[in-house]
C-alpha positions as CSV (number, residue, x, y, z in Angstrom):
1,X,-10.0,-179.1,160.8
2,X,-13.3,-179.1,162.4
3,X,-14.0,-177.8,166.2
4,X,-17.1,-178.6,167.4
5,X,-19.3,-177.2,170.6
6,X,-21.7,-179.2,171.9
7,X,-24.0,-177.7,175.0
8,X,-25.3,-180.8,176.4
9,X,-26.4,-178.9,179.5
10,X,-27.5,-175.3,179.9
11,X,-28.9,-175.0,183.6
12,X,-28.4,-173.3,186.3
13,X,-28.7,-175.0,189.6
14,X,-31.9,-176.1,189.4
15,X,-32.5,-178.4,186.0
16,X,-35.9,-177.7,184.1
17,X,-37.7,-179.9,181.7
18,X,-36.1,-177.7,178.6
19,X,-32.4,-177.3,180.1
20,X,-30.1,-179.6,182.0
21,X,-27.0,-179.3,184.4
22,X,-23.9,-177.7,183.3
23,X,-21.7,-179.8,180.4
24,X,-20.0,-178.5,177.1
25,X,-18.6,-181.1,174.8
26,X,-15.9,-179.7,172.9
27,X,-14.8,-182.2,170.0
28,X,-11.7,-181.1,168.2
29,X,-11.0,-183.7,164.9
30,X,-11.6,-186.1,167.0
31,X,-10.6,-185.0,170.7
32,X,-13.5,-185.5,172.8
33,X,-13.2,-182.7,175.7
34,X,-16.5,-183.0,178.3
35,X,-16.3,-179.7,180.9
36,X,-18.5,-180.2,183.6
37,X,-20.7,-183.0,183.8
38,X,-23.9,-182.2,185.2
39,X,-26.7,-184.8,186.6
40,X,-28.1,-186.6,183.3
41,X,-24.7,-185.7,181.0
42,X,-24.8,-189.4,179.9
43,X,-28.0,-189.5,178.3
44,X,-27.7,-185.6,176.8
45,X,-24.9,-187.2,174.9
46,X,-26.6,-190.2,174.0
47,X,-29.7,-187.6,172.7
48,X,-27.7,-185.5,171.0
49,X,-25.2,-187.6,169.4
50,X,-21.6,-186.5,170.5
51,X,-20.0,-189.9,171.2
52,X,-18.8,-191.2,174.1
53,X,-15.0,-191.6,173.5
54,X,-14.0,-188.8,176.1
55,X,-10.6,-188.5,177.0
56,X,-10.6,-185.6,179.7
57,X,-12.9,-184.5,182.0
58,X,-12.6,-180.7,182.8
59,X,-14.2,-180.1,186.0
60,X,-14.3,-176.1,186.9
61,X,-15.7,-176.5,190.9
62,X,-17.6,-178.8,193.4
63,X,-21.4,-177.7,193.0
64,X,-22.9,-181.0,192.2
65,X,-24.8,-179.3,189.1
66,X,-21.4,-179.6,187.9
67,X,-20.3,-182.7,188.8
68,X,-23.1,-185.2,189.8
69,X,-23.3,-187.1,186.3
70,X,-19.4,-188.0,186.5
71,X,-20.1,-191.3,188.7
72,X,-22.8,-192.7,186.5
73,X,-20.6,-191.8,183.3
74,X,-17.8,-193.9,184.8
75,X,-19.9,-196.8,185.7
76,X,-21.2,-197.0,182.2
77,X,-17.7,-196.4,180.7
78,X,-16.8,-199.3,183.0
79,X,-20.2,-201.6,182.0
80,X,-19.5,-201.1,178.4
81,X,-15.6,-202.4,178.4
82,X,-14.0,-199.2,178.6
83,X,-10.3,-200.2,178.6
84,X,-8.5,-196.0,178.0
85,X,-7.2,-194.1,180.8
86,X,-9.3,-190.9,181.5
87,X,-8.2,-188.1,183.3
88,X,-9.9,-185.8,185.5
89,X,-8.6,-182.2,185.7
90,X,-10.0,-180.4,188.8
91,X,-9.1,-177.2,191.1
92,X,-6.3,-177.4,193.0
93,X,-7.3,-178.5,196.4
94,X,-10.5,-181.3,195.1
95,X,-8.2,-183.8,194.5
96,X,-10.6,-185.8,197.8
97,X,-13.5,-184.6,196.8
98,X,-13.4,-185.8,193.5
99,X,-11.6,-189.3,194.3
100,X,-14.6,-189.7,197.0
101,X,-17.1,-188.9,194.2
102,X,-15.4,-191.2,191.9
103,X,-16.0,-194.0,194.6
104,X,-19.5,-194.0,195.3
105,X,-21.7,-196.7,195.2
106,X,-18.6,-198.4,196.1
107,X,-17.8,-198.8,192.5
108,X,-14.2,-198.9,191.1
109,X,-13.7,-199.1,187.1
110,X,-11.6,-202.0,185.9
111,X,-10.1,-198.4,183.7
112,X,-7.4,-196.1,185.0
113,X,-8.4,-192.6,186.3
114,X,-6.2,-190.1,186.8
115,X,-6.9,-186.8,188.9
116,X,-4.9,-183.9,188.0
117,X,-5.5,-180.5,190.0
118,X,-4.7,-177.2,188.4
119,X,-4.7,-173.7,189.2
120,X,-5.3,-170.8,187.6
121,X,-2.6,-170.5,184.9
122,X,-1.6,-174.5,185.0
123,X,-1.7,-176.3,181.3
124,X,-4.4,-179.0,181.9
125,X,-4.1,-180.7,178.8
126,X,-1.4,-180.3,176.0
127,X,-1.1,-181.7,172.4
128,X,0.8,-180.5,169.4
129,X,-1.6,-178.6,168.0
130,X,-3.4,-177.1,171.2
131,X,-3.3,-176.5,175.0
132,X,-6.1,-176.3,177.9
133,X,-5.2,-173.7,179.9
134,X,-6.6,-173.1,183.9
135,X,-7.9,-169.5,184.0
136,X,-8.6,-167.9,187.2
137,X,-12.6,-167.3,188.3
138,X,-14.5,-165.9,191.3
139,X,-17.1,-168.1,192.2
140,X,-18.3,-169.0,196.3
141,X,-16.2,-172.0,196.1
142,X,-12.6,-172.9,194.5
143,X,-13.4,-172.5,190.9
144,X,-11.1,-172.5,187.6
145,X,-12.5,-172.1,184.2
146,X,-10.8,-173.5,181.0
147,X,-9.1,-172.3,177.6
148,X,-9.0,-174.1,174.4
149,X,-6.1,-172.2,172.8
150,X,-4.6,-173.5,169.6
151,X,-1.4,-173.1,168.3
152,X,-0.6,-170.7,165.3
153,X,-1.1,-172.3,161.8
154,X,1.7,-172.2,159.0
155,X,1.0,-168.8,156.8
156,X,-0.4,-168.9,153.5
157,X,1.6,-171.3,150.3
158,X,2.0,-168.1,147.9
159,X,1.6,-171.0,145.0
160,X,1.5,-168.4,142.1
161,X,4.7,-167.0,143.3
162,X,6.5,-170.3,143.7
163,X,5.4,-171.2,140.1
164,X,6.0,-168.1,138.2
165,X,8.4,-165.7,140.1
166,X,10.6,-168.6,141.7
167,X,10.4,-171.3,139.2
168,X,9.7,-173.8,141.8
169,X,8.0,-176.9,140.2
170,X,5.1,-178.6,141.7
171,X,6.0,-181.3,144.7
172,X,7.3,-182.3,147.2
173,X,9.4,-179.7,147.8
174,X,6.4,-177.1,148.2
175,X,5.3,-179.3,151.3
176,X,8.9,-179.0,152.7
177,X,8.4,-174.7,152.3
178,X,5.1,-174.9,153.7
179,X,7.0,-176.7,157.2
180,X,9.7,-174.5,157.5
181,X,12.3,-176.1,155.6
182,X,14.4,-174.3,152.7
183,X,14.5,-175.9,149.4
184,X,17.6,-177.1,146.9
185,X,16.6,-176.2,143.3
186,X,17.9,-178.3,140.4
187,X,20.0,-175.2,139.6
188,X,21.6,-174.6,143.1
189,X,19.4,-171.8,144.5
190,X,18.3,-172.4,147.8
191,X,15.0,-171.1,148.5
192,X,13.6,-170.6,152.1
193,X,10.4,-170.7,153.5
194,X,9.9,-166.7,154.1
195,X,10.2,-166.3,150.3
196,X,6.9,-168.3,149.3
197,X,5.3,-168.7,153.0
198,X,3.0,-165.9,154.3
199,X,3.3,-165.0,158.4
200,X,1.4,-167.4,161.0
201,X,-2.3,-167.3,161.1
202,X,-4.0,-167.7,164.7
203,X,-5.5,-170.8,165.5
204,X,-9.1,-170.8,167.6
205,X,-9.5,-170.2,171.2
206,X,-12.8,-171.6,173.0
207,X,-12.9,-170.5,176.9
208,X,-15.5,-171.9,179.2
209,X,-15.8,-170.1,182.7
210,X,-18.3,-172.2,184.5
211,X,-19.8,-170.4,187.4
212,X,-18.0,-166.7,188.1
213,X,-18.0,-163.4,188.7
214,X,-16.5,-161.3,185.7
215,X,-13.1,-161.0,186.2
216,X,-9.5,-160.4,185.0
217,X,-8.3,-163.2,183.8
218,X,-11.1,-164.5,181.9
219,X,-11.3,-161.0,180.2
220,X,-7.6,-161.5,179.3
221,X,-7.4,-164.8,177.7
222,X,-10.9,-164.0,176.1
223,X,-8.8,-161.8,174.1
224,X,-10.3,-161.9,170.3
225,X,-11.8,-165.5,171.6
226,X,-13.4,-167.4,168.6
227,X,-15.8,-168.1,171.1
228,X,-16.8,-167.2,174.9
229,X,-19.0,-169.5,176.7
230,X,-19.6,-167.6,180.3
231,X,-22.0,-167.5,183.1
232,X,-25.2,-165.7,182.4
233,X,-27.3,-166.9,185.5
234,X,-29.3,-163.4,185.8
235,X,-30.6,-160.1,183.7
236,X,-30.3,-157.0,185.1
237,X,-33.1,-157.4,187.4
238,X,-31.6,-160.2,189.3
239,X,-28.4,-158.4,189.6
240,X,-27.9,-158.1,193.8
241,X,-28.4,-161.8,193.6
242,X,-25.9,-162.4,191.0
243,X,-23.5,-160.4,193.0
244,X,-24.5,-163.0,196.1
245,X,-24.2,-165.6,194.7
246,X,-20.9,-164.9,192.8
247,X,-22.6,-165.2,189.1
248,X,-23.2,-162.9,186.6
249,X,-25.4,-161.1,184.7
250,X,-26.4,-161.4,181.0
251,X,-25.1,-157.3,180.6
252,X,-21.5,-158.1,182.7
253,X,-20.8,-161.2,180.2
254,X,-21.5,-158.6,177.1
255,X,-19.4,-155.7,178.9
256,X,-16.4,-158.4,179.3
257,X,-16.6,-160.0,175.7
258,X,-16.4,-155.9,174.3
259,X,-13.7,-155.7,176.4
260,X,-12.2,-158.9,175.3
261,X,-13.2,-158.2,171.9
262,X,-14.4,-162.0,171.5
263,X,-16.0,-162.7,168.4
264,X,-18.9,-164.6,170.0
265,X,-20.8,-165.0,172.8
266,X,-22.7,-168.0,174.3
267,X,-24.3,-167.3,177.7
268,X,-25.1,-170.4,179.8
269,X,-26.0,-171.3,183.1
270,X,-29.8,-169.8,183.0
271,X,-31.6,-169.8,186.2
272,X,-34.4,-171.7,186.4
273,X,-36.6,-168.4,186.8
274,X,-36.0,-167.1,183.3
275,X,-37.7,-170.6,182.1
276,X,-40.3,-169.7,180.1
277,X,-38.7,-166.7,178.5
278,X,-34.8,-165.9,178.8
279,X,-34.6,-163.1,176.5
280,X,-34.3,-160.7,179.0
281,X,-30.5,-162.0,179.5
282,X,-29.9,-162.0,176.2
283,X,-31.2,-158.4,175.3
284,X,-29.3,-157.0,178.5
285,X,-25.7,-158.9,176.8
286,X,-26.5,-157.4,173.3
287,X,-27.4,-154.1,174.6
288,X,-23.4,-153.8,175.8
289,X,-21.7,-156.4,173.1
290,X,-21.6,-155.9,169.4
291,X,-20.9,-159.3,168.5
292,X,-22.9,-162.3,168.0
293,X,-24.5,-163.2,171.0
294,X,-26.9,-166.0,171.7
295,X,-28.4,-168.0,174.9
296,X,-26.8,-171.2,174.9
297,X,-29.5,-174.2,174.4
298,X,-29.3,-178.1,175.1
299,X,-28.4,-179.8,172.2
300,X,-27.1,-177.3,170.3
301,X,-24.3,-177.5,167.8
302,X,-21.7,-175.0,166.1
303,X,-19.2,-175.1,164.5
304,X,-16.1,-172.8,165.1
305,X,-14.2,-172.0,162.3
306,X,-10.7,-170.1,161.9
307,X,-10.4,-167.0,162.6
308,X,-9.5,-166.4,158.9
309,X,-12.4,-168.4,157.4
310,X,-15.7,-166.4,158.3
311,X,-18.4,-167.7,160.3
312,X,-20.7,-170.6,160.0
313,X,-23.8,-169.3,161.8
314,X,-24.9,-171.0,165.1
């Protein structure tokens, strides 16, 4: 089941002629999940191929690096037919803000839009098989960042044992096991799940923080994180100013993902200043965190496999 992370936009405030505002497309078999949606995100996914069947919008604060390519986005949703609802998740207290920026140009879809506020800890966005989760951040304006968490996955089908230790013939009834449900055999034994079915595996957790200080909460549900996307706006010797400005620093987003023990780490949000070379941001992250680390680009892809399957490389 493939979970895909698109960086469509890789900016800080300022865009430069290699990186654009803040967006992350995050396409789960088929869920299309945009987070932020900087100026331009319509024709980064047109570039780089994501599709434009987005059901959510997850918007993590007000700064219009952030937020300044939703109106066009809508208008050409609205140009090209668009007929699905899409929802707009947004800190708790925006719900203006956004509806005015949602209106400009005095433009109003013929498609439903829904505005949804959340705070830190609120389920944005809930399916069977995962949640979106609000996670507290500590930016200069109100500011939430996001969790893809998914649920637990059935344990391993212990196929060899079925076959040769439990006599269980090949079928339909293996499928039942693997779901929880015990088993009749032809010759009256019942069988349950726990006697062929290993224990749950963890399914993948993606957390975007958008513009913050380190803090708490990200740290906690960055806990073994398949994947950490957070705010790297400054190295080391920017790091007053990322304190000012209520960013952080490629060395604080290595010292939380240690702490988190996420298995990778994608900084993003590069100032404009590190333009020609950003590797100072990157060294100063893998100088505190052990795990893969890399600078986020626009337009790159990867793949984020289960937490039992190894790694695909960026």
């Amino acid at each position: 089941m493939s979970l895909r992370v698109t960086f469509l936009g890789t900016s800080g405030a300022v865009p430069t002629t290699q990186r654009a505002p803040s967006a992350i497309m995050v396409n789960r078999e088929g869920d299309r999940l945009l987070f932020d949606c900087g100026e331009g995100t319509q024709r980064q996914m047109m570039r780089h191929g994501t599709g434009f069947t987005v059901s959510d919008i997850f918007v993590t604060h007000l700064h219009g690096d952030h937020v300044l390519g939703i109106p066009g986005l809508v208008q050409s949703w609205d140009f090209n037919g668009r007929s699905e609802p899409l929802t707009v998740h947004c800190p708790r207290g925006t719900y203006s803000d956004i509806n005015d920026l949602l209106g400009v140009c005095d433009h109003s879809p013929s498609f439903r839009i829904d505005i949804d506020e959340v705070a830190a800890g609120d389920v944005a966005h809930e399916t069977d098989e995962y949640v979106v989760r609000a996670v507290e951040t500590d930016h200069r304006v109100t500011s939430v960042g996001y969790a893809l968490i998914e649920a637990d996955r059935p344990g391993r089908f212990d196929r060899q044992k079925a076959e040769d230790e439990l006599g269980i013939p090949p079928g339909p009834k293996y499928g039942k096991l693997h779901n929880g449900e015990s088993v009749e055999l032809d010759d009256g034994r019942m069988i349950d799940p726990d006697d062929v079915v290993g224990d749950p595996r963890p399914g993948r957790r993606v957390v975007y923080t958008g513009d913050t200080r380190p803090t708490a909460a990200v740290e906690s549900v960055a806990a073994d994180a398949d994947l950490l996307v957070h705010d790297a706006t400054f190295a080391d010797d920017h790091a007053a100013r990322a304190r000012e400005t209520k960013h952080a620093t490629g060395r604080e987003a290595g010292e939380l993902a240690a702490a988190a023990g996420a298995k990778r780490l994608a900084l993003t949000h590069i100032s404009s200043r590190y333009g020609a070379d950003p590797s100072p941001i990157k060294a100063d992250a893998a100088d505190a965190f052990n795990g893969e680390v890399f600078i986020a680009s626009d337009g790159q892809q990867i793949e984020v496999p289960f937490p039992d399957a190894g790694s695909n490389g960026e």
